[in-house]
Structures are given as C-alpha cells and as structure tokens.
N, C-alpha and C positions, 0 to 999 in steps of 0.2 A: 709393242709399238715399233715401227720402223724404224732403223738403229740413224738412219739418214735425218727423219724429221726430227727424232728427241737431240741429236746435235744441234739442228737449225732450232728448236725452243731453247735449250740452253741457251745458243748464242744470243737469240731474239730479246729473251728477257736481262739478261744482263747490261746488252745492249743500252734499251731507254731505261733501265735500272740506273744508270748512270747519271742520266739527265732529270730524271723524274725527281734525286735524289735534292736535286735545287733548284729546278727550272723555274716553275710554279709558284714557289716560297722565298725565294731573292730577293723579289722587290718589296717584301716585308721587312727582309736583315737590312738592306738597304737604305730602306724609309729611315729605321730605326738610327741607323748611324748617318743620319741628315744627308743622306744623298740621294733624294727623294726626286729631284728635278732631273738629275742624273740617269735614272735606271735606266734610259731610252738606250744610253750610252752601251750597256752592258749586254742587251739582248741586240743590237744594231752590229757590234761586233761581230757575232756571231756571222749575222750576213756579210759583213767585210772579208772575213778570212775565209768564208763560201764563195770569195769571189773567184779567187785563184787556187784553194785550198782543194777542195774534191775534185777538181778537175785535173791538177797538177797529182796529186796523189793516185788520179782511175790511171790513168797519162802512166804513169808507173808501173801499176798492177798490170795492166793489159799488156807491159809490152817487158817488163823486166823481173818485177819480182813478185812472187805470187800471191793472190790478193789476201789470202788468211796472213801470211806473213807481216801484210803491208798492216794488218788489221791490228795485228798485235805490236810492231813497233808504234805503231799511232796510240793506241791506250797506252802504253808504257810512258811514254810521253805526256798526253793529255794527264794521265795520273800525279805526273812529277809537279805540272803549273795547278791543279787542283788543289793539292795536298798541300802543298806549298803556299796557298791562295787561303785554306782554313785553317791553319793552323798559326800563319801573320795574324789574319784575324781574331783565333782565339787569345792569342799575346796580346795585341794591340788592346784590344775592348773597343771602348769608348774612342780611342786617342786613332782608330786606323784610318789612317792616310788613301784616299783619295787614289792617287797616282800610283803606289802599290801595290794594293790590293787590283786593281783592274788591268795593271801590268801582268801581275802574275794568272789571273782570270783568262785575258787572252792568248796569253801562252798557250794552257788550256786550252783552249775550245778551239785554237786552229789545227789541232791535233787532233780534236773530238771530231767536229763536224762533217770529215773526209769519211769514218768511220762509218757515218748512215747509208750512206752510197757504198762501200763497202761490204756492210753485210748484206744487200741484196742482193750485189754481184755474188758471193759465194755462195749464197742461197741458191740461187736460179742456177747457176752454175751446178751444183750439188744437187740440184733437184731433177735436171737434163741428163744427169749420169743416170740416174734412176729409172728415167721414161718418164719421168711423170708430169703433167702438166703445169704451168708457174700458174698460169690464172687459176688453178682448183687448189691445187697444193700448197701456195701461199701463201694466201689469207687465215687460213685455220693456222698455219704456224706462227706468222705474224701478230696475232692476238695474242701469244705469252712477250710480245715484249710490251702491248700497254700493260698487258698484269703485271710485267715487273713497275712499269714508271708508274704503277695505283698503289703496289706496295709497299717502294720507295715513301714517296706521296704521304703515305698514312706513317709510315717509320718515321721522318723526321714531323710531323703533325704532332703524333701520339707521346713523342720523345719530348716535346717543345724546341725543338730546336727550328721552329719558322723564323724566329728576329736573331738566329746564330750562323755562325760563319760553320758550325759544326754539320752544318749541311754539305758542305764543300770536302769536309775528311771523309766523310762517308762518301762520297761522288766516287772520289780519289781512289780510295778500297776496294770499290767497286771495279774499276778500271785494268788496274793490278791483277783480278780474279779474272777478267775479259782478256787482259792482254796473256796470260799465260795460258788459258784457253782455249786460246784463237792458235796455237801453235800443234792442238791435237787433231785441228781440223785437216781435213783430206788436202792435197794440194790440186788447188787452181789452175788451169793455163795461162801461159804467156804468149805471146805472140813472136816474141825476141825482135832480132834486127838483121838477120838475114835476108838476102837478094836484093834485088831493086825496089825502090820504092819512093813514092813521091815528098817534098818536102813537107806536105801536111801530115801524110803517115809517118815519116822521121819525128816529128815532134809531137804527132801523138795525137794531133787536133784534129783528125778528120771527122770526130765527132760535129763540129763546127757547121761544116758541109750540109749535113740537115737542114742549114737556113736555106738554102736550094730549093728545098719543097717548100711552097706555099703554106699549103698543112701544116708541116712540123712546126715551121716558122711563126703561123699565129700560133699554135697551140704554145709555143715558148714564151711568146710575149706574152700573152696572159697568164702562161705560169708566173712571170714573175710580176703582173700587176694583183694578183691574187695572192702571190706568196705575200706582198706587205703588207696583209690582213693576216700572216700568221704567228705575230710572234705578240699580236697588240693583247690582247687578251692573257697569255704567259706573262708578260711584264706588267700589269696594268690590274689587275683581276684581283688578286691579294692584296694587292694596297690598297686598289678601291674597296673593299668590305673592309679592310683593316680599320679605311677613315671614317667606320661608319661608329668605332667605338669612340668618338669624340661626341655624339647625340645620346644623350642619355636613357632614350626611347630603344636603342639598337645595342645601348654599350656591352650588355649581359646575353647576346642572343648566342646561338650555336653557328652562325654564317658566322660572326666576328670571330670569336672564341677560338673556332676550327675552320677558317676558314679554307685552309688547303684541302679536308677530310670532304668537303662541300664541294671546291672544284675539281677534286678525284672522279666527281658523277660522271663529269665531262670523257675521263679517261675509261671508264666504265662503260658508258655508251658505245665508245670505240669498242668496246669488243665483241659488242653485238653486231655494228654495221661491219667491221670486218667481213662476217659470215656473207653479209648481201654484197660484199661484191664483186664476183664471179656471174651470181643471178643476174643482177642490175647489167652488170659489163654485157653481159649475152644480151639480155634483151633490150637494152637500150640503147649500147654502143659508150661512146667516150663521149660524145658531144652535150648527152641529156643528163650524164651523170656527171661530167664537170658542172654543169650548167646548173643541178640540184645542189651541188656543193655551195658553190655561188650563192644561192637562195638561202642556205642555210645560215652560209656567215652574215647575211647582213641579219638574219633572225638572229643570229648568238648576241651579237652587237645590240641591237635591237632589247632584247629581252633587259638585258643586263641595265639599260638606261632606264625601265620603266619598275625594275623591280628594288626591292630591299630587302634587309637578314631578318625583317619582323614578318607582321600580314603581307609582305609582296616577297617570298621567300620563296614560293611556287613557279614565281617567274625566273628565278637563276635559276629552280629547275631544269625548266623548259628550256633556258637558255645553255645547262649542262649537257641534256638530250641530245637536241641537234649539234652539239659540237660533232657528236660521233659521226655524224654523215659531211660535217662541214670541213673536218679533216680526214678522215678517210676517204670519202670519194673524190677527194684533190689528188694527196700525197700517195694512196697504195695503188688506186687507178692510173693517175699520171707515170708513176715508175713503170704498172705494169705496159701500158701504152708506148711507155718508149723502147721497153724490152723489145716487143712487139714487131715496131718499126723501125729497127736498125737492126746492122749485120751485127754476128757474135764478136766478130773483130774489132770489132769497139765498143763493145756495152759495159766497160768500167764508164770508160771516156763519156758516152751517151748518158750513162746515169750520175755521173759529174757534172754534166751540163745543165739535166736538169735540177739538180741540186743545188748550181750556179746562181739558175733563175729564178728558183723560187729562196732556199735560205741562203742566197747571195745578194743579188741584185734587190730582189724584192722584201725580202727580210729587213734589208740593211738599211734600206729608205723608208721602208712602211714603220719601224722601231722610232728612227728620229724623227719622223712626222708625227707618229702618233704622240711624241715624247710634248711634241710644239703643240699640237693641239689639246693635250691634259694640262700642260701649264699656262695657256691661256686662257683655259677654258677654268680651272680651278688656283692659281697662283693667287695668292692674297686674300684667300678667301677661308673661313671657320664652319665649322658646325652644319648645321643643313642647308647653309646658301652655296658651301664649296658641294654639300651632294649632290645639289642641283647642278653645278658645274658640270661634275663627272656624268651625272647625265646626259647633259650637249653633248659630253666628247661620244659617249657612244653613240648616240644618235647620228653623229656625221660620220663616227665607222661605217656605221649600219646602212646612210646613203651610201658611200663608197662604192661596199661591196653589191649592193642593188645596182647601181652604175656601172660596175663590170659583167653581171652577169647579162644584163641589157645587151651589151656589146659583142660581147662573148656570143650571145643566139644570134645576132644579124652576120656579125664578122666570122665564123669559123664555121666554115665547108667541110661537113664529113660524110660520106654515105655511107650507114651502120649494114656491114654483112655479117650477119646474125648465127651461121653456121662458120666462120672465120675466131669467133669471140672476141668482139675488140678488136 
C-alpha cells in the first residue's frame, strides 16, 4: 500500500474514533443522569465553538503553524476536557452536576471540532504531493475513519458503557493516540506573513470573500440550513429507542438492548456511499448530489417516526441505509466542492468556513430547535403516547429537510462540466 494513503487511514480512523466513541451513545448516559431535556445543550455546542473555532484554527494553519502540528496540539487539548469530563463522571455517579460535567465537555469539543477541518486539509494536502487526485483518492481513504467511529460505536455498546460517562475516558485515549500521531505526519505549508497584503489576508479571512460569488454564497447558506439536520439524529436516536424500553411490548427487543450496535448501520452505510462519490460527483455534479442528500434526510427523519425495535424494526433499517448518502453526499462532497473552488492559499480557511456553516451555524441552531421540538412534542408524556410524541418530532424533521431540498433545486445555479469533476 502506498506509504502516503496508510498514514491518511491511520489518521482517518482515529480521527472519528474519537467521536464515535460517544457521539451517538451520550444522550443515553445523559437521559440516564436526568438531563434528558438538556442533551440539545450538549450536541448545540458543538456547533457554537464551530462558530469561531475551525476557522480561527484553519486561520492558523494556513498562514503560521503547520496544520499536522495544529492537529496534534488540538487533540492534546480536546483529550485533557474529555478525560477530565469521564472520569468527574465516573466519581460523581448519580450526584454529577449539570454545570460541570458540560463545562468540562465543552472544553473538549472546542478543541475537537477544528480537527475535522484539519485532517482534510492534511489529507488533500498530502495527497497533492503525490499527484494524485483528492476526488478519486479520498473517499476510499476517508471510509477507515467511519470504520473507526463503527468500531468505537460497538466498543462501548458491547462493553455497556452507553448510560456511562466511561464513554468519554475512552474518547480521551483516543485523542492522545491522534495527538502524538499527528506529529509523525509530513509537514504542511504555510503561507507565513511576508510582503504586502490586504487586511482580509492579515487576518486570515479571505476565506470570507467567496460570499462574492453568487454560487459559493447559496451553496453556504444551505450548508448550513442542512447542517441543522445534522446533529438531530446523533442527540435524539438513542434516547428515542432507549424510551421504547418503558412499553413492555418493545422492553426486551435487540433496537432497545443494543441500540447503539442498531445505529452503527447508519455508519456502515457510509462506507459504502463513500465509494459513490467520486462516480455520483462526475456524473452528476454538486447540485443533484446535495440535492439527493437532501432527499435522504428527510427519508432518515421520516423512517424513524413511522418505525419501532419490534415488527417496525425494518424501518430504522431503512432509515440506517440512507443515512450513508444523507451524510456523505452533504459533508465529503461539500468539502470536496469547496476544495475545488477556492485558491490553495486558503483552503484551511475555506474548509473552516464550511465547517462554520454546517457544524457551526447550522448545528448549533438545528440541536436547540430540535431540543424544543422533542420536548414539546414528548414532555409530560409515559409509555406509548410519549412514542407517538417522538413520532411528530420526526415527522416535522422529515418536513424540514424536504423543505430545503425544495429550495435548494429552484435556488442554486450550477452548470455540471462533467470532464472538470465537480
């Protein structure tokens, strides 16, 4: 194997190794220690410190310290609020405080978050010393980092540690292994601070400038009315099957039991549509395959309100399947896209932005909306009239996301050239 791509798998999997490790399974530990109305709180973060967080950090790598470096003090760090975040927890038990535990959380993830935008810059970076093309050569490397966040995913599943804070020390671990790592990789360009240059290039923002085109500029707005469809599902998914163990028809089934091992499908699907999209990109362009993504979340949303862990267990299937195209042809297409269409001299910056947009901006509002609409839609309620709650709420994700992609085909002007790729 090519000594370039087995570095980029390494880093790939470790990467969402880290994330996988609790992303999915928190709003179960959560529920459990009554902060159940809360968890909106927890994943909405994540999009808060995305607001200023990847951008301030690409903002760095581009123009001062090189981005593997920038890679491994950010895990160093995200490690220390992780670590620190599971292990109050496994002290506390019962008794853990609220305003602690989500202090030490956010420490965390604003350290983390900068990192996704990170390693694709070294990627693509890494992959351009080589010759070799980012749309072909990506995606197949990009698939070991769902196999890391599926094997996480089943780690702490199989371990039981879904209602334990013990999800969070392993994160941490993980992090440590990335951040020392990240130090053997090749060194980056910088741009530095030499000659003349404009005050937007001083500060690193000319990323910014893209709202100039038309194009880029819808394409961002909808990253990030799409990104707030991505985090409802990660916060909302395990709780919702969890509450299905209160109906004594559902309490013993393998969705309840396991349910993280159940929405692992979802990350498993991703590594198939990984492979399509290079194909899809060539022949359809960015405009048909955001727009499929689109389609898909409001079917993920969709699925999930009409099915259950008994006889309707087929439907969270189907609703795991298309996660794979629902999130890949957003997040790996949208990054490749902006690679694409901006200069090299800002593509930390560029792929901060759009990281901004979707788990910034759009993350951080679509979490605490989603948060208002499950506790209105299920707040005060037991047994299977709160399931039927939880069913409305996805049904009105599921408009949502139909509602952007509506918008998304009249509103965004692209003309697909097909020997360009993307």
């Amino acid at each position: 194997m090519n000594t370039t791509k087995f570095k980029l798998i390494v880093m790939n999997f470790l990467e969402l190794a880290v994330w996988g490790a609790y992303l999915t399974s928190q709003g179960r530990y959560l529920a459990e220690m009554n902060f159940g109305s809360q968890i909106g709180w927890f994943f909405s973060v994540q999009g808060l410190v995305s607001i200023f967080m990847p951008a301030l950090v690409g903002i760095i790598a581009d123009r001062w310290i090189p981005a593997q470096k920038m890679l491994s003090l950010c895990h160093f760090l995200a490690a220390a609020g992780m670590l620190a975040a599971g292990i109050y927890g496994l002290q506390a038990g019962e008794a853990v405080r609220f305003p602690v535990l989500f202090a030490l959380y956010t420490f965390s993830v604003a350290f983390y978050m900068p990192t996704i935008s990170l390693v694709n810059s070294v990627a693509y970076t890494m992959l351009e010393r080589d010759g070799q093309d980012t749309v072909k050569a990506y995606p197949p490397i990009r698939i070991w980092g769902t196999i890391g966040f599926i094997v996480l995913m089943w780690v702490v599943d199989l371990c039981g540690f879904q209602a334990s804070s013990m999800q969070y020390v392993i994160s941490g671990g993980l992090s440590i292994m990335l951040a020392v790592y990240a130090l053997t990789l090749p060194a980056c360009p910088v741009s530095g601070s030499k000659g003349e240059s404009s005050l937007l290039e001083s500060l690193g923002l000319k990323a910014f400038t893209l709202f100039k085109d038309p194009k880029m500029a819808i394409f961002f707005i909808f990253s990030f009315l799409l990104g707030a469809a991505l985090q409802v599902s990660n916060g909302f998914a395990n709780t919702y099957m969890g509450d299905f163990g209160a109906v004594a028809e559902y309490a013993h089934t393998f969705g309840v039991k396991h349910s993280n091992m159940l929405i692992s499908l979802s990350q498993i699907s991703e590594t198939f549509c990984i492979l399509l999209i290079p194909f899809f990109l060539k022949k359809l362009g960015i405009k048909r395959v955001m727009l499929t993504a689109m389609l898909a979340w409001g079917l993920r949303f969709a699925f999930f309100g009409l099915g259950n862990p008994g006889g309707g267990v087929w439907l969270f299937v189907l609703s795991m399947v298309v996660y794979g195209v629902a999130f890949d042809f957003f997040n790996i297409s949208g990054s490749l896209f902006v690679d694409k269409n901006t200069d090299t001299g800002i593509r930390s910056s560029a792929q901060g932005l759009f990281m901004l947009m979707t788990n910034g901006f759009g993350a951080s509002i679509g979490s605490l909306a989603a948060q208002a609409v499950v506790n209105a839609s299920t707040g005060g309620l037991e047994g299977m009239a709160k399931m039927e709650g939880w069913s409305t709420a996805w049904y009105i994700f599921a408009a949502y996301a139909f509602t952007i992609a509506i918008l998304f085909a009249i509103l965004f002007r692209y003309k697909h050239n097909e020997e360009a790729t993307a």
